[in-house]
C-alpha positions as MATLAB code, in Angstrom:
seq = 'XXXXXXXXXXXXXXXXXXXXXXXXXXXXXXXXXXXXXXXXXXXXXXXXXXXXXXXXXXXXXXXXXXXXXXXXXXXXXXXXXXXXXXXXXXXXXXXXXXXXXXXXXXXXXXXXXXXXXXXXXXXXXXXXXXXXXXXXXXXXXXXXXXXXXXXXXXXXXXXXXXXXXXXXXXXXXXXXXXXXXXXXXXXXXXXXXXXXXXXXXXXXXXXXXXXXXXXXXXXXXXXXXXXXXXXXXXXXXXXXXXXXXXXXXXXXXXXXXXXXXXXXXXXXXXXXXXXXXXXXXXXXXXXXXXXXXXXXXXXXXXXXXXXXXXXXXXXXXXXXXXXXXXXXXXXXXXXXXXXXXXXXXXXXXXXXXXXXXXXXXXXXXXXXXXXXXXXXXXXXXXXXXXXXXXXXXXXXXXXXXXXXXXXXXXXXXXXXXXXXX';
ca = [
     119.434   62.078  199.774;
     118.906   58.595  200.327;
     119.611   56.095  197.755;
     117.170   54.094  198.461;
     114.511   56.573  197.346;
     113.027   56.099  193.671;
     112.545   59.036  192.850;
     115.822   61.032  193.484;
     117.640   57.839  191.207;
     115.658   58.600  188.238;
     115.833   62.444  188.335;
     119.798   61.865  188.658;
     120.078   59.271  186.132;
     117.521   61.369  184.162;
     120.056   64.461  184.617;
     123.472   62.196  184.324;
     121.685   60.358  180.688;
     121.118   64.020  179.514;
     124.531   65.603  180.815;
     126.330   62.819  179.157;
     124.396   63.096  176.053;
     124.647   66.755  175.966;
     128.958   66.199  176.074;
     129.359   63.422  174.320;
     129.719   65.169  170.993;
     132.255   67.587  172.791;
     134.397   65.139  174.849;
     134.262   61.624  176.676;
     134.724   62.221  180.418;
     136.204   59.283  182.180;
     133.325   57.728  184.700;
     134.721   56.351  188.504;
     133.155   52.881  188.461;
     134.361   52.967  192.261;
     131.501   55.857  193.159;
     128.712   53.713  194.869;
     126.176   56.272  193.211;
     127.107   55.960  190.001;
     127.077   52.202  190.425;
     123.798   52.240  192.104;
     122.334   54.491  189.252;
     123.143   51.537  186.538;
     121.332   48.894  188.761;
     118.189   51.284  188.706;
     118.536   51.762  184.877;
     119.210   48.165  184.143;
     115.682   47.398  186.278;
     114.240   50.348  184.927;
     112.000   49.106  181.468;
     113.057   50.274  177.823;
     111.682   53.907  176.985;
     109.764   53.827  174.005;
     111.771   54.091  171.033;
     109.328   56.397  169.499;
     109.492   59.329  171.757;
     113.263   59.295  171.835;
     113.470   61.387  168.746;
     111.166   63.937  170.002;
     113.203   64.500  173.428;
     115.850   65.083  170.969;
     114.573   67.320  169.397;
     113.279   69.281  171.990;
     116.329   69.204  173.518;
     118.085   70.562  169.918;
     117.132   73.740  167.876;
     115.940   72.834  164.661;
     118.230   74.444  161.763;
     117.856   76.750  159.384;
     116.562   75.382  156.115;
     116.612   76.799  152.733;
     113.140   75.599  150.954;
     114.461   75.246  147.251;
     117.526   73.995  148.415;
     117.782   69.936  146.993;
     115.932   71.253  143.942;
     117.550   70.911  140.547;
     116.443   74.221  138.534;
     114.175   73.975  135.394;
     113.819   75.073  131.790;
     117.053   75.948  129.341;
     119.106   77.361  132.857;
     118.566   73.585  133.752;
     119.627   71.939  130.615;
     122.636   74.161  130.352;
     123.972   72.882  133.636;
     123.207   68.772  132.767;
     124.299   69.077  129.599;
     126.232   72.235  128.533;
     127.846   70.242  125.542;
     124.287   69.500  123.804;
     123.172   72.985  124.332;
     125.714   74.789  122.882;
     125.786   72.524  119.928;
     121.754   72.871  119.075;
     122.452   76.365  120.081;
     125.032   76.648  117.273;
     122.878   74.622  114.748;
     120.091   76.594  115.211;
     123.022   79.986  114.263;
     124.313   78.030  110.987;
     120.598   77.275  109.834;
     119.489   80.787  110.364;
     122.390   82.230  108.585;
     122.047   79.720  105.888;
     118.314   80.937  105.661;
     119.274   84.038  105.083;
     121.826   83.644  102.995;
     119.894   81.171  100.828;
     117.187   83.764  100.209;
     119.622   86.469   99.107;
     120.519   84.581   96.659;
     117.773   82.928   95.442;
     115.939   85.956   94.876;
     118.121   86.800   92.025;
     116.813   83.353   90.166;
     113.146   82.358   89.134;
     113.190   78.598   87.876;
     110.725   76.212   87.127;
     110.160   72.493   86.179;
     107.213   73.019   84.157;
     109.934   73.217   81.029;
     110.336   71.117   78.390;
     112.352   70.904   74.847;
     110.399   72.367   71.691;
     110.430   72.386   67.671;
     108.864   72.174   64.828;
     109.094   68.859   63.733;
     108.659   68.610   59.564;
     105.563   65.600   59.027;
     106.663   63.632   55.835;
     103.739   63.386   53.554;
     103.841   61.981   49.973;
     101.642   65.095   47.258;
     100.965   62.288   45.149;
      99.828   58.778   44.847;
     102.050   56.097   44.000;
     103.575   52.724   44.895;
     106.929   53.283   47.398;
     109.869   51.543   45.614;
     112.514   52.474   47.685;
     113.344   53.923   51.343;
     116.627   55.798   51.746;
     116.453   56.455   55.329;
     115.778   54.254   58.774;
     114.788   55.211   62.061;
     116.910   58.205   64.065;
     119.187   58.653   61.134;
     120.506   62.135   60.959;
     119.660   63.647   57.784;
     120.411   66.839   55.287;
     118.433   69.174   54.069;
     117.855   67.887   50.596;
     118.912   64.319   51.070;
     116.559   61.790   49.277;
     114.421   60.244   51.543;
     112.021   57.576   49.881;
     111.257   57.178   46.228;
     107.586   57.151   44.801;
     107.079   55.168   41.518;
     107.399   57.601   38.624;
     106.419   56.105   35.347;
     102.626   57.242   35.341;
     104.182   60.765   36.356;
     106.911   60.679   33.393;
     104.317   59.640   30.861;
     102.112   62.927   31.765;
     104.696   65.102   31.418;
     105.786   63.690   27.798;
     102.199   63.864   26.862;
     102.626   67.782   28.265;
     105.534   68.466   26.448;
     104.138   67.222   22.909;
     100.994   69.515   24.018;
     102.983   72.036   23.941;
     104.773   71.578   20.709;
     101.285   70.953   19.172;
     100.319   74.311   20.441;
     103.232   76.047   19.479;
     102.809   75.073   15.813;
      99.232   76.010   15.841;
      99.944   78.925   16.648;
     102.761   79.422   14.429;
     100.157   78.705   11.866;
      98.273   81.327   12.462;
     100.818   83.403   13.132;
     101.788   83.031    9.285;
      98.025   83.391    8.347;
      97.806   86.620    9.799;
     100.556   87.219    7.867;
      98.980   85.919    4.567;
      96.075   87.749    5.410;
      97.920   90.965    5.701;
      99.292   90.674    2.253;
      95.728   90.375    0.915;
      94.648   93.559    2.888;
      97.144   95.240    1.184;
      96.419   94.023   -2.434;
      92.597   94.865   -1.541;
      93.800   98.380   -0.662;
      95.389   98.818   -4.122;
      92.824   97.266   -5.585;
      90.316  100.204   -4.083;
      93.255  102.884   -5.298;
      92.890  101.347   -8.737;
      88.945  101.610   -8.989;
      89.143  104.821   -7.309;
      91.382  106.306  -10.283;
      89.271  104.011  -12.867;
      86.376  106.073  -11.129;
      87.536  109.479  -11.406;
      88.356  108.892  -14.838;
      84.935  108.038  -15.796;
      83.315  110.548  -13.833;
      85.083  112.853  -16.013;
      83.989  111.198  -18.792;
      80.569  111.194  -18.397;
      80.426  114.595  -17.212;
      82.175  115.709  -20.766;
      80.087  113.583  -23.164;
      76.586  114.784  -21.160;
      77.939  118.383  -22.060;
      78.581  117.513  -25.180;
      74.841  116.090  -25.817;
      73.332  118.655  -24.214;
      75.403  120.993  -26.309;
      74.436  119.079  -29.560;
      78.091  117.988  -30.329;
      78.363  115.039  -29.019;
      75.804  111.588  -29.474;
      73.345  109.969  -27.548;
      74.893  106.705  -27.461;
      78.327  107.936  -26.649;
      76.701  109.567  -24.251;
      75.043  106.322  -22.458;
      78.127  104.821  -22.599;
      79.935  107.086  -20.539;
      77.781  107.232  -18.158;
      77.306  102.948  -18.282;
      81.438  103.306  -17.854;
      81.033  105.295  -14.688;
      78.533  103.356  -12.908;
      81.017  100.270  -13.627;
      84.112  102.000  -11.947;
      81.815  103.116   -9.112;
      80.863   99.424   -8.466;
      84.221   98.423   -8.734;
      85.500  100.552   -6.298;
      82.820   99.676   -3.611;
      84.111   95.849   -4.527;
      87.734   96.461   -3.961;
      86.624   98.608   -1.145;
      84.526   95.550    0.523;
      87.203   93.177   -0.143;
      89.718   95.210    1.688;
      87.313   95.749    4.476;
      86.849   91.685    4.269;
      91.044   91.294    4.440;
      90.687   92.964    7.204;
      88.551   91.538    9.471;
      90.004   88.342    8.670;
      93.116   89.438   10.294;
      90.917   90.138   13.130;
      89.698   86.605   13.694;
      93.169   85.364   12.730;
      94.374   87.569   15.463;
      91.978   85.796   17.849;
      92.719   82.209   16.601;
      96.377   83.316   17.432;
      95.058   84.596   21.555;
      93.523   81.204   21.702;
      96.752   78.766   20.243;
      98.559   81.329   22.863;
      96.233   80.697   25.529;
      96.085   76.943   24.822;
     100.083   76.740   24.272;
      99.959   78.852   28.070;
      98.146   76.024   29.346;
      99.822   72.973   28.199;
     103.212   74.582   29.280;
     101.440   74.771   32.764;
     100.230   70.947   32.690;
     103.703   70.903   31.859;
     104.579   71.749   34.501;
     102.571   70.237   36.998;
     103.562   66.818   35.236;
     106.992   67.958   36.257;
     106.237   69.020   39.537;
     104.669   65.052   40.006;
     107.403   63.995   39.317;
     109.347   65.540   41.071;
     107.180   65.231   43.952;
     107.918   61.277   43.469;
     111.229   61.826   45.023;
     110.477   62.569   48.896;
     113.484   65.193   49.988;
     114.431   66.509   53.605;
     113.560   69.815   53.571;
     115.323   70.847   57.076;
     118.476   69.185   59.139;
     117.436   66.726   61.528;
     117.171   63.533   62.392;
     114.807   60.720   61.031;
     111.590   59.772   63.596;
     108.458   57.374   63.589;
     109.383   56.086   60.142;
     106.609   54.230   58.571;
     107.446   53.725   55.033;
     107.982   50.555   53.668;
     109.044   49.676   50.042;
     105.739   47.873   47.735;
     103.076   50.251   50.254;
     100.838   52.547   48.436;
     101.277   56.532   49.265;
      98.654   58.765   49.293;
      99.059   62.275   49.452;
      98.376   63.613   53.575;
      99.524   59.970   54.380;
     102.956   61.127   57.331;
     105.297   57.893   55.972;
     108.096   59.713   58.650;
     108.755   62.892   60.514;
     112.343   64.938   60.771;
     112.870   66.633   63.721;
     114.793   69.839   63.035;
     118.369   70.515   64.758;
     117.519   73.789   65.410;
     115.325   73.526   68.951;
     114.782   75.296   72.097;
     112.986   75.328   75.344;
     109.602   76.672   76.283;
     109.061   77.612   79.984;
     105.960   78.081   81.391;
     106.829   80.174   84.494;
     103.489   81.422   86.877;
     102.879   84.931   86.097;
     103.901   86.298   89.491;
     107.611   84.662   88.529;
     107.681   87.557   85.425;
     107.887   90.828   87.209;
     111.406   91.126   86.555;
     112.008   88.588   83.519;
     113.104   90.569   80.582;
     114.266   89.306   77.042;
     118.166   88.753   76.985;
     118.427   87.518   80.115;
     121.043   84.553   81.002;
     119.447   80.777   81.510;
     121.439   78.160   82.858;
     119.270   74.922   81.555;
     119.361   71.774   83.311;
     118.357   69.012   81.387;
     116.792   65.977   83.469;
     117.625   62.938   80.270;
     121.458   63.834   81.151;
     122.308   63.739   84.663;
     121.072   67.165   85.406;
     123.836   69.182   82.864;
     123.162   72.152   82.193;
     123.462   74.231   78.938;
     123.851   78.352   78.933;
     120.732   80.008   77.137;
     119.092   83.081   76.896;
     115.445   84.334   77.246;
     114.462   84.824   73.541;
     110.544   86.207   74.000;
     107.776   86.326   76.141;
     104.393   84.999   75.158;
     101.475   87.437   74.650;
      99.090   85.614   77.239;
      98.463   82.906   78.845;
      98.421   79.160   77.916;
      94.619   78.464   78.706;
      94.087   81.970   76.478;
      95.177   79.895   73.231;
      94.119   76.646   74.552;
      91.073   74.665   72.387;
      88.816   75.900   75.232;
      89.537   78.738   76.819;
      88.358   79.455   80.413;
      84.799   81.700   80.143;
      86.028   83.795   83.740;
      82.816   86.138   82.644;
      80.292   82.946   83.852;
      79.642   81.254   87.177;
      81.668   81.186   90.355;
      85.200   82.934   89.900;
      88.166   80.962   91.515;
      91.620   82.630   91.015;
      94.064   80.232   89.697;
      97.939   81.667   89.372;
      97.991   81.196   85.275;
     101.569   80.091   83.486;
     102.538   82.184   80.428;
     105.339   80.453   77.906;
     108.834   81.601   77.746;
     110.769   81.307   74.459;
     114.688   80.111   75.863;
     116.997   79.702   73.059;
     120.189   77.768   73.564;
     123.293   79.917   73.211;
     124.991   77.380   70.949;
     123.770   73.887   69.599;
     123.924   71.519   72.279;
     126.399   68.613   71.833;
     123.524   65.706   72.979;
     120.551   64.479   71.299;
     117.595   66.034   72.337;
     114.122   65.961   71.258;
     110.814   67.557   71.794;
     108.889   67.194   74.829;
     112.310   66.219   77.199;
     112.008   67.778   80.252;
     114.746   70.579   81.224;
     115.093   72.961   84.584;
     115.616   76.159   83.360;
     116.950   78.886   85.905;
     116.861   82.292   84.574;
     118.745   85.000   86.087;
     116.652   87.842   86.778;
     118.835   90.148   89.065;
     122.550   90.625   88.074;
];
């Protein structure tokens, strides 16, 4: 080979570049800078022009086997696989969360369903409306505003002299009456006595009678006969028609007598009847008066006083109103919360004016319908366009023992009734 031909120096540098590229990543052999080839081989390289940088990569890699690649391999995986390996901590924690809020779920329904409550509640009574019955100038007020009262304890004063003066004027009525009929009492009495002389008055003609009956009959025998005269004859018989008068007199007297005891006996129904009626203005006059003293007819305490001493009463005129002691709570629970509410049933009440404390009560009674069923106008469900609406009945709650706080009607409560033991 001669060195001076082209050719044969660039297939052996060609062959020595890739030889020593091939064992370079194996081992470094040692070159002989003394061989005249190997020398002559540079000077050809170093006149030989740069191969394009570009291609050099492809020779390689003709020259190497590509490798076996995985496709997904460099790929992160996705979804909750991929979460759990960036951030196992976070996952297991939401992962446990989401366990304690089921469980509570579940748990707060099993016991919930043993309770129906409802905030539609409030505190009820019958609160007593102070009202004077009669008309009258106030001259004294006994009472002032949220004062506990008795039952019985005076609670305003009306003026009472027009009211005492009637009932004098009844009372003397009545002792008028009383003697009147007294009076006739002893009339009817009188009167008696004269039926009774009247009635021996008619025995007396009636013997007087029979005597001259008998008389006349003998002396008309006689005359007819022949023994006896004319003359005593007519007066026999004038005698008997004298005694027969005089009977029917005594006999119309005593009939007289006694129908005067009749009419004294009515005289006596009417002093009775007017005596009856003065003892009842009697007592109305007392009952005025009495009415002048305004009582508390319940325990409770004093509200919305109005009364003031010197201003005129008048009877339907509320001056005050006392709000009993004795209270409870009305619930109106929706009708699908009553399928198993029965009467007797605990209540814990929760009372919003107080911090939310709660009082122990009992269901006392269930109201026979619904609230719009007694309400001024009820709903007419017969007419138009029918929209059910989940209706709210009242429930009577009764406190199991008078609460130690002031409450009053219309205060909202909470109560929770337990249905389910």
């Amino acid at each position: 080979m001669s060195s001076a031909d082209p050719t044969d120096v660039d297939s052996f540098t060609s062959t020595s570049g890739d030889t020593s590229r091939r064992g370079r990543s194996s081992e470094k052999r040692p070159t002989n800078t003394s061989d005249p080839l190997l020398r002559e081989s540079k000077d050809v390289r170093s006149e030989k022009p740069p191969a394009n940088p570009e291609a050099e990569p492809e020779s390689r890699n003709i020259d190497r086997e590509p490798p076996e690649t995985d496709p997904t391999q460099g790929q992160d995986p996705k979804g909750i696989k991929g979460a759990f390996r960036k951030h196992p901590i976070a996952m297991v924690v939401c992962l446990g969360l989401i366990v304690v809020g089921v469980i509570a779920g579940i748990a707060w329904y099993l016991h919930a369903r043993h309770y129906e409550s409802t905030d539609d509640a409030f505190i009820d009574g019958r609160p007593v409306l102070v009202s004077p019955q009669v008309t009258g100038s106030i001259i004294s007020v006994n009472v002032t505003d949220n004062q506990i009262v008795k039952k019985g304890d005076l609670l305003a004063t009306i003026d009472a002299r027009n009211y005492k003066a009637a009932a004098d004027q009844a009372d003397a009525q009545i002792r008028q009456n009383e003697a009147t009929e007294k009076n006739v009492e002893a009339q009817i009495a009188g009167q008696k006595a004269q039926v009774e002389q009247a009635t021996q008055q008619v025995t007396e003609a009636a013997a007087a009678l029979k005597f001259a009956t008998d008389e006349n009959t003998r002396y008309q025998d006689l005359v007819q006969k022949g023994a006896g005269t004319v003359q005593r004859a007519q007066q026999a018989s004038s005698d008997f028609n004298g005694k027969q008068a005089a009977l029917d007199a005594a006999t119309a007297a005593k009939v007289s007598a006694e129908r005067q005891i009749d009419v004294l006996n009515a005289q006596k129904v009417g002093a009775a009847a007017q005596l009856d009626q003065s003892k009842a203005q009697k007592d109305r006059a007392d009952a005025d008066l009495q009415r002048t003293e305004l009582r508390a007819t319940v325990d409770g305490r004093v509200t919305k006083l109005t009364a003031a001493v010197g201003a005129l009463a008048a009877p339907g005129q509320a001056i005050m109103i006392v709000v009993p002691l004795d209270i409870w709570v009305t619930a109106n629970f929706k009708e699908s919360q009553l399928a198993d509410m029965r009467v007797g049933q605990p209540v814990d009440i929760r009372i919003d004016a107080f911090g939310g404390r709660s009082f122990p009560g009992t269901v006392n009674s269930v109201q026979a319908g619904s609230g719009t069923a007694f309400s001024l106008l009820p709903a007419e469900n017969a007419t138009g366009n029918y929209v059910k609406v989940v209706q709210r009945v009242p429930v009577k709650i009764t406190f199991n023992q008078r609460p130690d706080v002031e409450l009053g009607p219309g205060m909202s409560v909470v109560p929770t009734v337990t249905v389910r033991p």
